[in-house]
N, C-alpha and C positions, 0 to 999 in steps of 0.2 A: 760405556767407557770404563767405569768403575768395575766391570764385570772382567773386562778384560785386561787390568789391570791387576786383579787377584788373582787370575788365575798365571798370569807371567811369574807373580809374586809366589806363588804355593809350587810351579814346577823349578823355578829356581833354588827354594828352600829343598825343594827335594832330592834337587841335584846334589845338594850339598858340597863336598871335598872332593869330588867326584875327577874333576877338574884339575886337582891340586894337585902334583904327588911332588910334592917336595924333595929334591935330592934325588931326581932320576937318575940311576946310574947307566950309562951305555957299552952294552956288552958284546961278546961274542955269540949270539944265538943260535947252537948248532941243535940239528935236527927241530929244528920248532915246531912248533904246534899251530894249530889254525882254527878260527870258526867259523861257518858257512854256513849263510841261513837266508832266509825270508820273512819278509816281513806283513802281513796280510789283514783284512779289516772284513768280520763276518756280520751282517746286517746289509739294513737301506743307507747307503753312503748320505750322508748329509748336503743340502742344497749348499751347494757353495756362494758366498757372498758376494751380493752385487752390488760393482761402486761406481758411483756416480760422478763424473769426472768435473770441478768447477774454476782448471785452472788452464788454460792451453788446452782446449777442449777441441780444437781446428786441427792442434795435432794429435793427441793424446787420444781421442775421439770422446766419446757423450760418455761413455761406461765403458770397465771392464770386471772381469771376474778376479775376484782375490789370489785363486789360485791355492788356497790351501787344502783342498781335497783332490790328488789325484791319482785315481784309482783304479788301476785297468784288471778285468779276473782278477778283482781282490786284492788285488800286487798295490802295495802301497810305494809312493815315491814318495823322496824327500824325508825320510825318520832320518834320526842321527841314531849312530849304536855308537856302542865305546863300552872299552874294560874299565871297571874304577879297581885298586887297590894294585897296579902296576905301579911296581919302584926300582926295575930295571928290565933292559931289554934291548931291543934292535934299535938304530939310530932315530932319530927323531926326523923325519922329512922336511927340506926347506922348499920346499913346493909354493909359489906363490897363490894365495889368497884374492881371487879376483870377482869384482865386485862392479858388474856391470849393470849402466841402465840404456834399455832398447827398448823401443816401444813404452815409454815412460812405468817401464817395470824393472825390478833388480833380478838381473841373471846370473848366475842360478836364484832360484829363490831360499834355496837352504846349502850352506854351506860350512867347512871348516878348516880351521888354519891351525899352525902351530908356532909356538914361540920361535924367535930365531928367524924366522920368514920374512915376509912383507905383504902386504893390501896393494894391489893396485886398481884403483876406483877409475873406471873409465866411462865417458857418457859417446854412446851411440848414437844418441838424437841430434835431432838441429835446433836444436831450442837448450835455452840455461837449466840445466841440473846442480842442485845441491845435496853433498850428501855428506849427514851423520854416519857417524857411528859412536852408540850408544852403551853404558853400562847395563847387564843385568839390572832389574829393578832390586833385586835382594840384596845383592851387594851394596846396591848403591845405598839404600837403606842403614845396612852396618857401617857403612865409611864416610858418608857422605851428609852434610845438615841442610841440604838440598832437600825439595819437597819430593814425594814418591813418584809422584807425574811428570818431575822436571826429566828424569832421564840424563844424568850427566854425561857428557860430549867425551867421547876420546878424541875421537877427529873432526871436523868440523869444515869440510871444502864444497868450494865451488867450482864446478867443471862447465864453463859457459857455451864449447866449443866440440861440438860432433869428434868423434878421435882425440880428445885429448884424454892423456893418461896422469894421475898422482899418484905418485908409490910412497908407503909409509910401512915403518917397522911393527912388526905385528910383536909386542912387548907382553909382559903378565903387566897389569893394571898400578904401577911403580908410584900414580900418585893417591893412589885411592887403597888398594889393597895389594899384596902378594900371591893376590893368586889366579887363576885363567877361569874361562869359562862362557857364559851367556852376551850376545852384544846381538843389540839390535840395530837395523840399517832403516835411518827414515830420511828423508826428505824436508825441507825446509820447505818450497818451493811450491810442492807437491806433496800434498800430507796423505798419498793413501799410497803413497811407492813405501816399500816397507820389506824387508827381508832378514834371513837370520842368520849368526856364525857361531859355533861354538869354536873356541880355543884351549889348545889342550897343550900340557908341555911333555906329554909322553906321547907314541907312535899309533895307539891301538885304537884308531875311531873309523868311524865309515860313513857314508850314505847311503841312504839306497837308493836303486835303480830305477827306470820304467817297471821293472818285472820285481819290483819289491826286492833285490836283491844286494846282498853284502858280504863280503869278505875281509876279515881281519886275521893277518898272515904271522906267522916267525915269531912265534907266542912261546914266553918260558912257559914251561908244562907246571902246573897247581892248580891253584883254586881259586875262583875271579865271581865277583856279580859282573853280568851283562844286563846294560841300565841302555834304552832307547827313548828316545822321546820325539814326538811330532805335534803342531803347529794344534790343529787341532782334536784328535784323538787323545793326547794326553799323554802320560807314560807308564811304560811298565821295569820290571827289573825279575832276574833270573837269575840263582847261582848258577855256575857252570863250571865243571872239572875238565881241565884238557891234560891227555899225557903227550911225554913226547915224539914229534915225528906223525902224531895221530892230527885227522881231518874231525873236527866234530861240527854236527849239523843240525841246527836250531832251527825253530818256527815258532815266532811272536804272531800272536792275533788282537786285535784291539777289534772290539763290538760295540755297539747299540743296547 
């Protein structure tokens, strides 16, 4: 537990401001720029984790897989990418944020939202769901005289009933900090349903695909790190220059 607790704590320190860009301004972005890449994992993919189910086990079943390795020909799913040092640009998308539990797991398992939107936390099953949503460990650290394990609650509901839906404002962190970024999805109820959001208040983030793939569209033309990170593999970062009107095209590898 302690291991996994360090290392939430080292990739959110790493994320840093990443997250932040204070004073987005939203522009006209003619001819923009784009980046198109792939995301891919060279070695023996690691045994994904098996959990052992001790709560509604009649529905839930006896075990599932964690689900944080999946990796078809290399193509990694579920990395988050994103530009850091954007301070202006194309609108910001109000696209909601949805935060589903089926089969006593959160759907998608990696996701991301943007300020200005909203969460809508829906339970699929027939049985009671509870769901967090949780600070970054790092932040909560700086802002918070809560212990590093407690995990402070943005949301905190219960969805008792198959098809029911709660929608909440998807905010920068107003009573803890100013700025956006890492939130974890757990469960009260069910302590191994568990899923992740990064929150950004600028436009330029992605996920990737089955086929490892991403695109981040309508980019001012300069000079950016591209910062990705996933559940387990870790992170990496890359300067990258795009001009304008130009397609530029990336490949991240994460190894063994």
């Amino acid at each position: 537990m302690m291991k996994y607790f360090m290392m939430i704590l080292s990739l959110i320190s790493w994320m840093g401001a990443a997250h932040a860009v204070m004073g987005y301004d939203v522009i006209d972005v003619k001819n923009g720029a784009a980046i198109k890449g792939t995301v891919t994992f060279k070695g023996d993919v690691p045994a994904d984790e098996k959990i052992l189910i001790d709560e509604n086990a009649e529905y839930c079943g006896k075990e599932q897989q964690a689900g944080k390795y999946i990796v078809s020909d290399s193509m990694v799913k579920n990395v988050v990418v994103w530009i850091e040092g954007v301070e202006k640009g194309k609108a910001v998308p109000l696209k909601p944020v949805n935060i589903t539990i089926k089969n006593c797991r959160t759907v998608p398992h990696v996701n991301i939202g943007f300020v200005g939107g909203e969460y809508v936390f829906r339970n699929d099953d027939d049985i009671l769901h509870t769901v967090q949503s949780k600070l970054g460990l790092a932040y909560q650290k700086r802002t918070s005289s809560r212990p590093l394990e407690d995990g402070a609650s943005i949301y905190n509901l219960a969805l008792p009933q198959k098809g029911l839906e709660v929608r909440k404002p998807v905010k920068k962190w107003h009573r803890y900090t100013e700025e956006t970024g890492f939130i974890q999805v757990r469960s009260n109820t069910h302590n191994w349903i568990r899923g992740y959001i990064f929150i950004f208040d600028h436009p330029y983030a992605a996920v990737t695909d089955e086929k490892g793939a991403f695109l981040i569209d309508n980019l001012p033309p300069g000079e950016y790190v591209l910062k990705v990170w996933h559940e387990g593999f870790g992170t990496r970062e890359q300067k990258i220059k795009v001009a304008s009107g130009a397609t530029e095209e990336v490949g991240i590898a994460f190894s063994n």
